[in-house]
C-alpha positions as CSV (number, residue, x, y, z in Angstrom):
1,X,42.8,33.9,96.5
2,X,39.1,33.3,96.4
3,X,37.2,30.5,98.2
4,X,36.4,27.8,95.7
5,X,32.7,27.5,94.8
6,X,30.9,24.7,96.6
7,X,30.6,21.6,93.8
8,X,27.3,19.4,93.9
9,X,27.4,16.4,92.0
10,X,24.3,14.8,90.5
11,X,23.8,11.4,90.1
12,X,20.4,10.7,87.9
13,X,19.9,8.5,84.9
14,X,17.4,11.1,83.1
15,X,19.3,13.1,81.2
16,X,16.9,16.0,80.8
17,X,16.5,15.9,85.0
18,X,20.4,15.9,84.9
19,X,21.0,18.8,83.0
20,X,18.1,20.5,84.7
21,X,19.4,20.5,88.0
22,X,22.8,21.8,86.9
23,X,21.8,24.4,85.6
24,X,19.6,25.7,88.4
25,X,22.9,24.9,90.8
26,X,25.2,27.0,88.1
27,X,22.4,30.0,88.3
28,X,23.2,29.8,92.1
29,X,26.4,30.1,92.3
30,X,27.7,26.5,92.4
31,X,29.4,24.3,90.7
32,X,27.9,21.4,89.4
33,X,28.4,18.0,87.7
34,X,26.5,15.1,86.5
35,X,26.4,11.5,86.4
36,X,24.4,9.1,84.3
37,X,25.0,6.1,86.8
38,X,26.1,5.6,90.4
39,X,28.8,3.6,88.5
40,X,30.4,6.2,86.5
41,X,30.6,8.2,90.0
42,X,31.9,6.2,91.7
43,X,34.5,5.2,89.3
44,X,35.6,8.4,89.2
45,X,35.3,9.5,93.1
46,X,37.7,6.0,93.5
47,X,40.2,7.0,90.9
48,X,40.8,10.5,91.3
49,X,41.9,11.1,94.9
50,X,41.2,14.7,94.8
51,X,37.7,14.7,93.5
52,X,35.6,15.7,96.6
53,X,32.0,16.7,96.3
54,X,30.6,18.7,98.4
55,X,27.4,17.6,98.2
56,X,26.3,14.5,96.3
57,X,22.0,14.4,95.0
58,X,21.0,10.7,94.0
59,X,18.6,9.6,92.1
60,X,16.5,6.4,93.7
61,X,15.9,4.4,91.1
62,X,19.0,4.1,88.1
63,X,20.0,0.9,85.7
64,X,23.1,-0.7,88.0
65,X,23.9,1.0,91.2
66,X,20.4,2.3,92.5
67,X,21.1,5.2,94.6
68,X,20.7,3.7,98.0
69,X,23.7,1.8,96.8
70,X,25.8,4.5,96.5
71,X,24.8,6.0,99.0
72,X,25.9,3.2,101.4
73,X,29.7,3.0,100.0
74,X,29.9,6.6,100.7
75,X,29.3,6.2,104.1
76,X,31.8,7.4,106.3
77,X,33.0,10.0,103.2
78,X,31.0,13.3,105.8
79,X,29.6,13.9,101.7
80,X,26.0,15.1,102.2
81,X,23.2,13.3,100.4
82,X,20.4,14.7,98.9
83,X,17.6,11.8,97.2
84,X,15.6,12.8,94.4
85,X,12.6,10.4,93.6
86,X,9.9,10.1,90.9
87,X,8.9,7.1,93.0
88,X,8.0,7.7,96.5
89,X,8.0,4.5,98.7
90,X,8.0,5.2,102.3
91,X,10.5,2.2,103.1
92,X,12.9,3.4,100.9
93,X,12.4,7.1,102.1
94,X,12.8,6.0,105.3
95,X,16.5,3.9,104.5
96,X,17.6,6.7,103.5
97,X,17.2,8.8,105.7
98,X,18.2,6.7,108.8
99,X,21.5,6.0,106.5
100,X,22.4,9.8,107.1
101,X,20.4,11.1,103.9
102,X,20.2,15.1,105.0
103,X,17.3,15.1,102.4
104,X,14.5,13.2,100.5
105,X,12.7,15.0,97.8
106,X,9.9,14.1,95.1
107,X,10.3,14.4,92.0
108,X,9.2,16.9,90.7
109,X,10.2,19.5,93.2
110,X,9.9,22.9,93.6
111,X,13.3,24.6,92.8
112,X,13.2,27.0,95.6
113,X,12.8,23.9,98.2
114,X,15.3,22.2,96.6
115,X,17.6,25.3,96.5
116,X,17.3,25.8,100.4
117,X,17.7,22.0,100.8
118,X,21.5,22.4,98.9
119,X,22.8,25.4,100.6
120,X,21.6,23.7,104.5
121,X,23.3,20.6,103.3
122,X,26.5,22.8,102.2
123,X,26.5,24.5,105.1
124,X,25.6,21.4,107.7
125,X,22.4,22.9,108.7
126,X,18.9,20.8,108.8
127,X,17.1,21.2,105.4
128,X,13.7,23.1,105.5
């Protein structure tokens, strides 16, 4: 039996940013699923046992849950975190990141960067 493909999960209220990233993630080999809210994913992280990202990308800024959030109650969960921001504030950038974020990236980001900054998260490395 084959190794399942690595599953990223992206959390980002912009729909059209959503959908964006999947696909690039899909064209690379991975599986991919999106979130409108930190909310709905966490709902479903706590009520499906099984459901274990490999790799979670979060949105800064979102109605409810912001991303810093959600990134705190999955602390301790060894799920990499990968920010995406249209709103760069270098306090926040810096939370992040000392909260274990592998990655902080500005919207909007060059796909290649953001490709390399997946697959070193996926495979523990130190994003470029």
């Amino acid at each position: 039996m084959g190794k399942l493909k690595p599953f990223v999960v992206v959390v980002d209220d912009d729909e059209s940013v959503s959908r964006a990233i999947r696909r690039l993630l899909r064209s690379i080999g991975l599986a991919a699923e999106t979130f409108a809210s930190g909310d709905a994913f966490l709902e479903v992280l706590a009520s499906m046992p099984s459901y274990h990202p490999d790799c979670v990308v979060l949105d800064v800024q979102m109605p409810g849950l912001n991303g810093l959030e959600v990134q705190r109650r999955l602390a301790g969960s060894g799920i990499p975190v990968i920010f995406i921001t249209a709103h760069d504030d270098i306090g926040v950038r810096e939370h992040a990141l000392a909260a274990g974020a592998v990655a902080y990236l500005r919207k909007p980001f060059n796909d290649e960067l953001f490709v390399k900054t997946v697959r070193a998260a996926l495979e523990g490395d130190q994003p470029p």
